[in-house]
C-alpha positions as CSV (number, residue, x, y, z in Angstrom):
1,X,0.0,0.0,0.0
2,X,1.2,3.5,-1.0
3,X,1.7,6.4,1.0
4,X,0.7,9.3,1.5
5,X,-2.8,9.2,0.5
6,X,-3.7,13.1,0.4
7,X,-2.7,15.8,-1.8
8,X,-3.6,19.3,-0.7
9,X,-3.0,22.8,-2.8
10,X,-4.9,26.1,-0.8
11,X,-4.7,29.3,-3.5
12,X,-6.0,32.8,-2.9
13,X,-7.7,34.2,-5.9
14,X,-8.6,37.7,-6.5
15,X,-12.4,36.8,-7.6
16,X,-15.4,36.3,-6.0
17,X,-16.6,33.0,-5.4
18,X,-19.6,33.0,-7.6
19,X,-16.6,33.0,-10.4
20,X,-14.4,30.5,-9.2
21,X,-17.5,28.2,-8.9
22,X,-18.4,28.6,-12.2
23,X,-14.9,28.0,-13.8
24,X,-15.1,24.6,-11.5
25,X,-18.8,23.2,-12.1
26,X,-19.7,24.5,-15.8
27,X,-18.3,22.4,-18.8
28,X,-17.1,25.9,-20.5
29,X,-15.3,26.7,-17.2
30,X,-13.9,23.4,-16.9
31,X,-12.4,23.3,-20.7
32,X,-11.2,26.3,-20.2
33,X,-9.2,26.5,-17.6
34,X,-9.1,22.3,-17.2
35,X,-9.4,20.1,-20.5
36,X,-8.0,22.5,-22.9
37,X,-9.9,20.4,-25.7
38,X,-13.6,20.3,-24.1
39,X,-15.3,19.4,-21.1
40,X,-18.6,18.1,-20.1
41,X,-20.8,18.1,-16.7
42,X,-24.3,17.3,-15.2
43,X,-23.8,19.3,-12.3
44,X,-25.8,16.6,-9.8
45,X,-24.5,14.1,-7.5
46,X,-23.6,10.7,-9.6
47,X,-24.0,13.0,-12.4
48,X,-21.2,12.4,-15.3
49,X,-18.7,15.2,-16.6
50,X,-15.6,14.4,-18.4
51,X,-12.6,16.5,-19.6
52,X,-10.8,16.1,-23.0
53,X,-7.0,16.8,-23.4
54,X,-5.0,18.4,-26.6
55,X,-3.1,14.8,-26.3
56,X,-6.1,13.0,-26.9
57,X,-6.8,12.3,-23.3
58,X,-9.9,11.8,-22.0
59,X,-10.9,11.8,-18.5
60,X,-14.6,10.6,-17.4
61,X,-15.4,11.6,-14.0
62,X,-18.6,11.4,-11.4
63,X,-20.0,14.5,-9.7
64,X,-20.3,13.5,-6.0
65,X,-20.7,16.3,-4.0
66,X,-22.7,19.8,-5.0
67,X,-23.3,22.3,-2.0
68,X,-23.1,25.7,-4.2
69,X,-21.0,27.9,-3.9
70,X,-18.9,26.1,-1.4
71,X,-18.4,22.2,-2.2
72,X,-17.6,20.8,-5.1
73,X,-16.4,17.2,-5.2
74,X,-16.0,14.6,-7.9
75,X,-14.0,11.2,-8.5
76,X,-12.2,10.3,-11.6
77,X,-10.0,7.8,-13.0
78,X,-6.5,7.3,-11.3
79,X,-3.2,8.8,-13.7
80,X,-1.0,5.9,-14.8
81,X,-4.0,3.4,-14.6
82,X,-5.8,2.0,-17.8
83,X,-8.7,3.3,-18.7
84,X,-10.9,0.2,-17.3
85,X,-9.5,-0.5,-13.9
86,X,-12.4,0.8,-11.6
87,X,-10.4,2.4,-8.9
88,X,-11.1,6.5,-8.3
89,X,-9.6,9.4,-6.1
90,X,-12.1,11.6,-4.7
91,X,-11.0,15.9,-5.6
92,X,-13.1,18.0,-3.2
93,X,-12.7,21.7,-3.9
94,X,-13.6,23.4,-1.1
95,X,-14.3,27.6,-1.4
96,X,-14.0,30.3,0.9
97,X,-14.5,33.8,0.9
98,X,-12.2,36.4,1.9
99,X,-12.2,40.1,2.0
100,X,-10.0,40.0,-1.3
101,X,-11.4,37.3,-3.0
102,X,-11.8,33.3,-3.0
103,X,-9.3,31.1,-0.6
104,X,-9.9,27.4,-2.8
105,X,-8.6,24.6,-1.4
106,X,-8.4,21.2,-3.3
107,X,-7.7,17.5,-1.6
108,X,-7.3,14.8,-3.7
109,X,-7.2,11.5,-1.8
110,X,-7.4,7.8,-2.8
111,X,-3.8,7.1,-3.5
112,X,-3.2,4.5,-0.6
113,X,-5.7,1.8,-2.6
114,X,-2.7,1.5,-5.0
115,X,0.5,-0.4,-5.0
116,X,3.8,1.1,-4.5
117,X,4.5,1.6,-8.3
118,X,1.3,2.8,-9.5
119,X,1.1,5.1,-6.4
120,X,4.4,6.7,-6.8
121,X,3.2,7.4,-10.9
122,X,-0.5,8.7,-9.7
123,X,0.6,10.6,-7.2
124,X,3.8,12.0,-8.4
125,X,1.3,13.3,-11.8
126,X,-1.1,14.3,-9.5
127,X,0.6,16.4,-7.3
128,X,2.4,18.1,-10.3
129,X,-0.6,17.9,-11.8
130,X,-2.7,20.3,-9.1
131,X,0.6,22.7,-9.0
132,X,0.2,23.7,-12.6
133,X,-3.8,23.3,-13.0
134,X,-4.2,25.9,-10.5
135,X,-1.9,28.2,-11.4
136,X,-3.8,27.7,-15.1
137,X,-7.1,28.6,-12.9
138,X,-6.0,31.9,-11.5
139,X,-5.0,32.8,-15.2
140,X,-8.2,31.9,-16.3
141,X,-10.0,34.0,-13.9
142,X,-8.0,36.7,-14.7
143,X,-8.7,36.9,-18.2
144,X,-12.3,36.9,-18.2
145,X,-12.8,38.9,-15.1
């Protein structure tokens, strides 16, 4: 079994949280600033939503958790796995308002379910992975505020 199981990024963006939530729970939000090819979402809980990648990646995920505008959480398919193993992590965005803005926090967990290899690749992406996604957020949010 792999350790750690949780990955954690906290950014403070200049925007109100009625933006942030829509560039997190709207398919043109989420291809955007997420799956630079397209995006989908039924915004519900065990609703579908997938994301599509320029490298012809496609992600499907599950909606599991909508408490608007300050819980958003989903599962998705583990990076490194094939597409047909049935194991998921669990991303919970969580959203805050501040006096200058939006403090989002993100958690990803679900890593320990996996072996020592595959858990060093899925986490290793993920936690990357979350570094430069929201980075790509804030400049999202920028440009269209």
């Amino acid at each position: 079994m792999g350790f750690p199981d949780r990955i954690e990024r906290t950014v403070d963006l200049a925007h109100p949280a009625a933006q942030v939530w829509a560039a997190l729970t709207t398919a043109d939000g989420l291809a955007a600033w997420f799956g630079n090819k397209g995006a989908t979402i039924e915004l519900r809980p065990g609703g579908p939503a997938t994301l599509d990648f320029e490298n012809n990646f496609h992600q499907n995920m599950r909606v599991e958790r909508v408490e608007e505008p300050h819980v958003f959480g989903f599962t998705w398919q583990i990076y490194g796995l094939p597409a047909d193993d049935a194991r998921r992590t669990y991303v919970e965005f969580t959203l805050e308002p501040t006096p200058a803005g939006t403090r989002l926090t993100v958690v990803e967990t679900g890593f320990a379910q996996l072996p020592d290899d595959d858990h060093k690749t899925a986490f290793g992406g993920n936690t990357d992975g979350w570094a430069a996604k929201l980075a790509e957020l804030g400049d999202y949010l920028d440009r269209t505020a």
